[in-house]
Every structure is written in C-alpha cells, then in structure tokens.
N, C-alpha and C positions, 0 to 999 in steps of 0.2 A: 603438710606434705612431709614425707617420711626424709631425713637425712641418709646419703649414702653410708655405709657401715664403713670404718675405716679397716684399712687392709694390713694385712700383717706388715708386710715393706714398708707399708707406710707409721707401723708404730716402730718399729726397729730405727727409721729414719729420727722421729722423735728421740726415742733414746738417745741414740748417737748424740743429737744436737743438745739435752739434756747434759749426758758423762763426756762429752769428746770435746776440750777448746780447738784443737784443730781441724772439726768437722766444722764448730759455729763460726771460725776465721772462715773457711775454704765457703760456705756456703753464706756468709752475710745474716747472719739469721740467730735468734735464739727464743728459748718458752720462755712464757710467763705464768703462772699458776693460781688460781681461784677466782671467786667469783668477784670477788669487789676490783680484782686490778686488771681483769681482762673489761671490766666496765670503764675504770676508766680509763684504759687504752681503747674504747669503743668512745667513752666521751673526747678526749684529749688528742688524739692520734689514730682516726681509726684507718688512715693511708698505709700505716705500717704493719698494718696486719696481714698476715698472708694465711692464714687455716687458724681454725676454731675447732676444739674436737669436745664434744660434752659425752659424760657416760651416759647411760641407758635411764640410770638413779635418778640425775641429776637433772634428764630434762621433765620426770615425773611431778617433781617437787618444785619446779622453777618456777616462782612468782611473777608477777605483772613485773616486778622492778630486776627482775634478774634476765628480762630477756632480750637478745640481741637484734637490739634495734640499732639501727643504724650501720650497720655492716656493711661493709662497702662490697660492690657485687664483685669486686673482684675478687674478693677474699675467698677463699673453698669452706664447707660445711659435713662434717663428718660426727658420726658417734658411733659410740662403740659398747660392748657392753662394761658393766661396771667392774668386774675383774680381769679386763685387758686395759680399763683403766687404767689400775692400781701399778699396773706393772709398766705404766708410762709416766705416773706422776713420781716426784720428789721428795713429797710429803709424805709425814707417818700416816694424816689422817686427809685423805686425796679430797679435795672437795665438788671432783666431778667435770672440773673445764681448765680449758686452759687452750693459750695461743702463741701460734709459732708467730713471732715475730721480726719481721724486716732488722738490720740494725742501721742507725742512723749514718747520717754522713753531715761531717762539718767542714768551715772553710777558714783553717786556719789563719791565712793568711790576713783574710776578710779581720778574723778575730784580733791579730796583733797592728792591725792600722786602725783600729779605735785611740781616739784620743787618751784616756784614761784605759786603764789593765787591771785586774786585781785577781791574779791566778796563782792556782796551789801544783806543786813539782813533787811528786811522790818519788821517790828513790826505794824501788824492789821492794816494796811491801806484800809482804806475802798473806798475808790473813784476810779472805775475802768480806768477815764480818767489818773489816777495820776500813776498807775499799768504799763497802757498802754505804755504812755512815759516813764519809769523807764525802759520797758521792751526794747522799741527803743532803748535807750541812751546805757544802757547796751550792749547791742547788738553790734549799732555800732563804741563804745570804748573796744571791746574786752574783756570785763567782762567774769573773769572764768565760772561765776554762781550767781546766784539771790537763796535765801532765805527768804520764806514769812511764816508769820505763820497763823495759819490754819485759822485765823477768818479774815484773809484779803480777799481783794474783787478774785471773781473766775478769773483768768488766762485767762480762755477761755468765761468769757461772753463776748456780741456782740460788747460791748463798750472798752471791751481790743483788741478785735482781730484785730477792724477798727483801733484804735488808735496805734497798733505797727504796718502796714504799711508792714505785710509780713517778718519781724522778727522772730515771735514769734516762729515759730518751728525752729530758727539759735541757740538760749540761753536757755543752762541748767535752768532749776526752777524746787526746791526741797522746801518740806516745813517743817518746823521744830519749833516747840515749845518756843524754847529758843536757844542761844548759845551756851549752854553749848557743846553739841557733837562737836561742830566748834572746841572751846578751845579744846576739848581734842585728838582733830585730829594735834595741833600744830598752828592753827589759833590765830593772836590778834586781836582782835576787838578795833575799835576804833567807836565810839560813834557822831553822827552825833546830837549838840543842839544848842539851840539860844542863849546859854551866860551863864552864872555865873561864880563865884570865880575858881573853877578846869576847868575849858576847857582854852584851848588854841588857839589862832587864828590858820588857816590852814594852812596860810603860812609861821609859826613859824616851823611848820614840811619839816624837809629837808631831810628826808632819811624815807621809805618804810619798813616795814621788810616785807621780800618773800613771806608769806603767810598771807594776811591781807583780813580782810572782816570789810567792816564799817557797822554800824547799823541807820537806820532811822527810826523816829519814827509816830505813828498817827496822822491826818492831824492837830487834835486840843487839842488832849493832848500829843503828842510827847511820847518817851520813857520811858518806864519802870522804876521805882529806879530799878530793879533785872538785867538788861540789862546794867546799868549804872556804878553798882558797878563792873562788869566783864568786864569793859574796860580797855586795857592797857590805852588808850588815849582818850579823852574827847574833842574834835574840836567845835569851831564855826568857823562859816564865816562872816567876818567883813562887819558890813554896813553901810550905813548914810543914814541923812535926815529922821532920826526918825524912819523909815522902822524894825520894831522887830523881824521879820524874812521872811524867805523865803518858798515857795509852795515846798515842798520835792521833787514834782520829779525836780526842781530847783536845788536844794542843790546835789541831785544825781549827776547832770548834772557834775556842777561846781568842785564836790569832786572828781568824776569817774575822771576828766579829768585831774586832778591836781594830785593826786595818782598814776596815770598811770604814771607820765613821772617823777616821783621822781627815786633816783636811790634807787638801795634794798640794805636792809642791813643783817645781819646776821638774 
C-alpha cells in the first residue's frame, strides 16, 4: 500500500524541529537521520517514535533488511518525493529516512537514591560535537547520569544526535544550574582541571566514594571559581611533552573510565 505523501506543513514542521532548539523543547520531540539509526530506534526503542518519512528513492532501493518492520502502529508513515527530501534532511548526502522522535523522560530522583552514583556535571559547554561524545562515552561506561547546565549546547541538535551513534535515549540527562542540589542529595563532586597548587593527579586517587559526579568545565574557559570551591576533590590528568590539557570530552573519557573501576568507599 502506497504511503500518504507528506504535506508541506508538515515538512516545515520537520525543519523547525531540525534548526529550532526552542520548537524541539516546546514540542518534546526531535529527528534522527539514516538508515541504520532509524533501525535501531526501530530495534531498541520503537515506543519513541512518532513519524517515519522515506523519500520516493529510498523506498525503491530499500532491502529486506532496511524495512520497517516493527513499527509500532501508532507511529504515522509518510514519503515524500526525493527533492522535498533533501530539503528536510541535515546531511550533505540525505540518505532518504529519517524519524521524528519522542524525547525521553527520566526520574531523577529515582536516579540519586541508588546506593552507588557515578555522574558527569557539564558546565556550559558549548560544542555539540564535544556533547555528543560525552554522551557516547557516558553511555557506554555505564554513567548513572549526565548533568549539563542550561547554557550548554542542545542535547538533541543534529550534530549531538549523529555524534552519539544511538545512545542518546540509553543515558539519563538532567539539567541543572549548579551542583548544589547534587551536594545536597549526598553527592561529592570532584572537579575535573588542567593544574594548579590544590588539584591532585587522578591517579593519586585510589578509592571512589559511592556517590560521586565529577564536574567539567567550558571548552576555553574551564570551570567556574563557585563549582570549584564545592568540590570535595580537585583532579588533573597528568601530561607531557608540553601538552596543557586536554579536549573535555577527552578528560571525560579517561576519568569515566578510571572512576569506574576504583573501589567505593564510604
């Protein structure tokens, strides 16, 4: 059976939730782009789908393994032709589908009464490539939850959603001002910088306490003093060869992984 054609209102609506973080806030919703990551939000999540739209091209050439099976009936089904496509997709090179989807909801609260914590505090980072892989990394080192504050880059624009690789509805993200509500939930913060007199190397830390979230800070001015002064612990990560630091979601990578397998302490 033939797919209804989608309507112009209705790709303008795309756009919007494509270029506009304040349309994909107000509407809960954002795209996802290609064949392999609308599959697996089809395998992994197919409740969160709300429209599927394939171009004209894409459903000529679509293979036994490219088609959407399992779509939940409540999802809507549209195409369109392949140059109203193009002019809906992100990509240089469109590859023909794509789907608006739901955005998550989590329970913080639920999340900060687990015995054990192990969460990343983003401070106004603005580069959504750097979001992106914070949000991957996170992800697949089992990070309780991400923490970003409001003036960081949007979560769901196009350049986070490609860059997590299908993550991004796996990891709690809450977004919060400052740490304080963290501390006062029983969290320490320890402080992710490139050096001075009070920080510590990482590896100088050999025990975890259960509930920890580290803080990282802006790609070029780093951390807050009011972030800094509310840390139990103050870390860098030792380098050489002149190197004065490191790309944060870098530093994420290297601390998530290092943190993780320390043992917990009281």
């Amino acid at each position: 059976m033939a797919l209804p054609l989608l309507t112009r209102a209705q790709g303008s609506y795309i756009r919007e939730l494509l270029h506009e973080r304040r349309v994909r806030a107000a509407e809960g919703a954002f795209v996802v782009e290609g064949a392999h990551a609308v599959r697996d939000l089809l395998t992994r999540y197919p409740e969160q789908i709300l429209t599927v739209v394939t171009a004209h091209g894409y459903l000529t050439k679509e293979g036994e393994n490219d088609r959407l099976v399992g779509l939940p009936a409540s999802a809507q089904q549209y195409s369109c032709p392949d140059f109203q496509f193009s002019k809906l997709s992100d990509l240089e090179a469109p590859q023909g589908i794509l789907a608006v989807v739901r955005q998550p909801a989590w329970n913080e609260a639920a999340i900060l009464r687990q015995p054990t914590v192990l969460g990343i505090f983003g401070e106004q980072l603005q580069d959504p490539a750097n979001v992106g892989a914070i949000i991957r990394t996170a992800a697949g080192l089992n990070v309780s939850a991400l923490w970003l504050t409001p003036e960081s880059a949007d979560i769901y624009h196009p350049k986070v959603v490609r860059s997590t690789s299908g993550v991004l509805l796996a990891l709690p993200i809450f977004f919060a001002k400052d740490v304080s509500g963290l501390i006062q939930e029983g969290c320490q913060i320890f402080t992710a910088e490139a050096g001075g007199g009070e920080t510590v190397p990482i590896d100088e830390i050999h025990v975890a306490p259960r509930k920890l979230v580290f803080a990282v800070g802006n790609e070029s001015r780093g951390l807050s003093a009011q972030i800094r002064t509310q840390a139990t612990t103050r870390f860098t990560i030792p380098l050489s060869r002149d190197v004065e630091s490191l790309n944060v979601a870098a530093t994420v990578a290297i601390a998530t992984f290092y943190f993780s397998r320390l043992p917990k302490g009281e």
